[in-house]
C-alpha positions as CSV (number, residue, x, y, z in Angstrom):
1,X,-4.0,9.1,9.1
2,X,-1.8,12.0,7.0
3,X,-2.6,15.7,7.1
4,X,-2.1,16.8,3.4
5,X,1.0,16.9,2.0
6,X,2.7,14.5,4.6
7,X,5.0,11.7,3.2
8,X,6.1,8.9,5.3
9,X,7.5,5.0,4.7
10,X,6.7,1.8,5.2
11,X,8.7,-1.7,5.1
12,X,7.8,-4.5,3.6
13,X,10.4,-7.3,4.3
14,X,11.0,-10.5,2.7
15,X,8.8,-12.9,3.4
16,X,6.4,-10.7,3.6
17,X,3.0,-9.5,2.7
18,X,0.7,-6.7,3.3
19,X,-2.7,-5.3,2.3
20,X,-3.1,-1.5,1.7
21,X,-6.2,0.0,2.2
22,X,-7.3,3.6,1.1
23,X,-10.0,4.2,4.3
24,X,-10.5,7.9,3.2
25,X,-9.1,10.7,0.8
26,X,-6.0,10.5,-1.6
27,X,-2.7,9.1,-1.0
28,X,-0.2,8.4,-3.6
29,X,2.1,5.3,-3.3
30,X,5.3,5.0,-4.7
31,X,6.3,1.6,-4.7
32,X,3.7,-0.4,-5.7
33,X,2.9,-0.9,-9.3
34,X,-0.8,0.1,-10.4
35,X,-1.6,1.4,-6.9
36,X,0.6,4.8,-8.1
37,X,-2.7,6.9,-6.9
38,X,-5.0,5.1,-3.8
39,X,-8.7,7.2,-3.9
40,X,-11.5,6.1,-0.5
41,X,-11.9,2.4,-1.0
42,X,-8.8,1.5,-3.1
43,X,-6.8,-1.4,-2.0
44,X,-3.7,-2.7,-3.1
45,X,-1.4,-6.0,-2.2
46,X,1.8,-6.0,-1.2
47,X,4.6,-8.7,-1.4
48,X,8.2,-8.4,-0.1
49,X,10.4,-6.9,-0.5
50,X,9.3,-3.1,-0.8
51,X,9.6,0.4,0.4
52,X,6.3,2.0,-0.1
53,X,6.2,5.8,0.2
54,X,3.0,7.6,0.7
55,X,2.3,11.2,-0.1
56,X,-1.5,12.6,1.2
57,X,-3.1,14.6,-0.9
58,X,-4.6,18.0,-0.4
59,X,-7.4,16.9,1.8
60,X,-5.6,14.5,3.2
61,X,-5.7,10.5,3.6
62,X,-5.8,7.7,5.7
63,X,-4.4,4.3,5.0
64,X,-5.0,1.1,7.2
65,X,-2.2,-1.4,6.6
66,X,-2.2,-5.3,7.4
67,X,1.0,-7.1,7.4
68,X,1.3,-11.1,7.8
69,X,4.2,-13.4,6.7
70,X,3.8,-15.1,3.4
71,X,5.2,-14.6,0.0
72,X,2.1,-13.8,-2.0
73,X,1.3,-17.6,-2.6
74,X,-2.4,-17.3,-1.5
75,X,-2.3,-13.8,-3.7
76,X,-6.0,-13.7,-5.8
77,X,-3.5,-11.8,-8.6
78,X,-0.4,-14.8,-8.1
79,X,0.4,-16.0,-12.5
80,X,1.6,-19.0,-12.7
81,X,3.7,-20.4,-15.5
């Protein structure tokens, strides 16, 4: 949970997966590519390697995070060739 205005980071490491969760308020995530701007009930997928930033907005945010080894291969969005 941010106050608004607070940045902080988060690691994703190779071999690695996570699921992002917008549980309230506004966050903005740099680091993941069409989650720029997470609003209440957003959710975004993660895979390794990646530095996600996180900005709260005015009001605030809180994110719950889930990380679990893997490299996206069970990933619902995963194209394959």
């Amino acid at each position: 949970e941010m106050d608004g205005g607070v940045k902080t980071t988060f690691e994703v490491a190779q071999g690695r997966q996570a699921y992002l969760l917008c549980m309230e308020g506004n966050v903005a995530v740099d680091g993941v590519k069409g989650a720029e701007g997470l609003s209440r009930h957003d959710a975004a997928e993660i895979v390794g390697p990646a530095t996600l930033t996180f900005e709260a907005g005015n009001s605030g945010g809180h994110c719950l995070i889930v990380e679990n080894k893997g490299k996206g291969e069970d990933s619902r969005f995963r194209h394959t060739g």
